[in-house]
C-alpha positions as CSV (number, residue, x, y, z in Angstrom):
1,X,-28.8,68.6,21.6
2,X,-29.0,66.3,24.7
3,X,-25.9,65.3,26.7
4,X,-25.5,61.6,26.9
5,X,-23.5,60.2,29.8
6,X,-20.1,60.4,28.0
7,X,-18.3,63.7,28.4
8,X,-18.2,65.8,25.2
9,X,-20.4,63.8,23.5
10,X,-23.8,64.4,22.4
11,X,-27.5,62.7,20.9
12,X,-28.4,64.0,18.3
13,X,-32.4,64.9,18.7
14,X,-34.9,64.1,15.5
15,X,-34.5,68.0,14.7
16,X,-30.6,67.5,14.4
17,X,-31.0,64.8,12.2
18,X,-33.8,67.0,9.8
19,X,-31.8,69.9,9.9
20,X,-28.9,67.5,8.8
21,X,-30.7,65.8,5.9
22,X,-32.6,69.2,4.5
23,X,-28.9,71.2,4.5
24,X,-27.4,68.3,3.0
25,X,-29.7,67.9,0.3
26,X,-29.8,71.9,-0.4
27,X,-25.7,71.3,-0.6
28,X,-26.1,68.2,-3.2
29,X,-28.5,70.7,-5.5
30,X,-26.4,73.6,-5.3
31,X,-22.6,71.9,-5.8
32,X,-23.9,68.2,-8.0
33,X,-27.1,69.0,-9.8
34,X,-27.0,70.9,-13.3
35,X,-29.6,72.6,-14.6
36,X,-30.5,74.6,-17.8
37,X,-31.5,78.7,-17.4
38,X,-30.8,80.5,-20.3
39,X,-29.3,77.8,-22.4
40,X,-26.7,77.4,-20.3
41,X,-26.3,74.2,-18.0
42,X,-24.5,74.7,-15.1
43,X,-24.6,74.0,-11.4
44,X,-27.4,76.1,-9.5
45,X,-24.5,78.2,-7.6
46,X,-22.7,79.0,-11.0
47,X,-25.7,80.0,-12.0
48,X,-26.5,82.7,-9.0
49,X,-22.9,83.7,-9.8
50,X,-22.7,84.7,-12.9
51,X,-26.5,86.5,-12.7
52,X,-24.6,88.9,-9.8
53,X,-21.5,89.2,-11.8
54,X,-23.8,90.6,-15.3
55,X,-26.3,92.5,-13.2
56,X,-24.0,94.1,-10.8
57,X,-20.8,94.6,-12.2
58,X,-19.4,97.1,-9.9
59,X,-21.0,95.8,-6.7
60,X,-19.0,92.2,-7.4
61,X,-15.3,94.3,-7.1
62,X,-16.8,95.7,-4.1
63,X,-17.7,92.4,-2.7
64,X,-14.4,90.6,-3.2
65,X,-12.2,93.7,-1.4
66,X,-14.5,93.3,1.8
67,X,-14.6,89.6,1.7
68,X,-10.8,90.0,1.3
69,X,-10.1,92.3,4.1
70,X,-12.2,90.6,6.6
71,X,-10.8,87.6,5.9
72,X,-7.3,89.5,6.8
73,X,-8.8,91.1,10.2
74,X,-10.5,87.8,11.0
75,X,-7.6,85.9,13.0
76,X,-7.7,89.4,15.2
77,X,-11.0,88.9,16.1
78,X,-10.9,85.4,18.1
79,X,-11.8,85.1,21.6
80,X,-9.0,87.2,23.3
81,X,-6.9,84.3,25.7
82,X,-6.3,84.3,28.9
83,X,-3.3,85.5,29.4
84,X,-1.3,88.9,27.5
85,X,1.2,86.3,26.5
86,X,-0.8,84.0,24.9
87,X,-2.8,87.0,23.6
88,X,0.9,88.3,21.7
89,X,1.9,84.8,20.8
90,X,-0.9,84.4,18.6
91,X,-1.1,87.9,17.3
92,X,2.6,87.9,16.3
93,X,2.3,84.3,14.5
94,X,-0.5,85.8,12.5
95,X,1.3,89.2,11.2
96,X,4.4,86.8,10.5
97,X,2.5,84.0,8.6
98,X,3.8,83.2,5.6
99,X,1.7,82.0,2.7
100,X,2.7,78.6,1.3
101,X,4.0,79.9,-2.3
């Protein structure tokens, strides 16, 4: 992307705007558009879904612990600040996070 002459702002080149319209349009197939495989009619994501879930039973338990702990170590992993303060601030806000229940 090119910076334009405001600050923080930028123009968007041709290949932004491609890259914008292609992703979009792979996002409206996958989440909007049904279509029939296997007599069922479903959206295409469903679909790739429920294909791991039959064919790889175990491997789909597997999957959803590690996406589960990584999403717990995640907040640990930012950009360390700039100062040890800010550093515990942030580190003790996410241990003492409490879900909204």
């Amino acid at each position: 992307m090119e910076k334009s002459n405001e600050k923080n702002f930028y123009k968007a080149t041709s290949k932004d705007w491609f890259n914008f319209v292609i992703m979009s349009l792979i996002g409206i197939f996958m989440f909007f558009i049904p279509i029939t495989l296997g007599g069922n009619s479903t959206i295409p994501l469903d679909h790739i879904v429920s294909a791991v879930r039959n064919n790889f039973p175990v491997f789909s338990k597997y999957y959803a612990l590690v996406v589960i702990i990584l999403g717990a170590l995640y907040p640990f992993c930012e950009p360390l600040p700039l100062n040890k303060k800010q550093y515990l601030e942030g580190a003790s806000l996410t241990i003492l996070r409490q879900p909204n229940c």
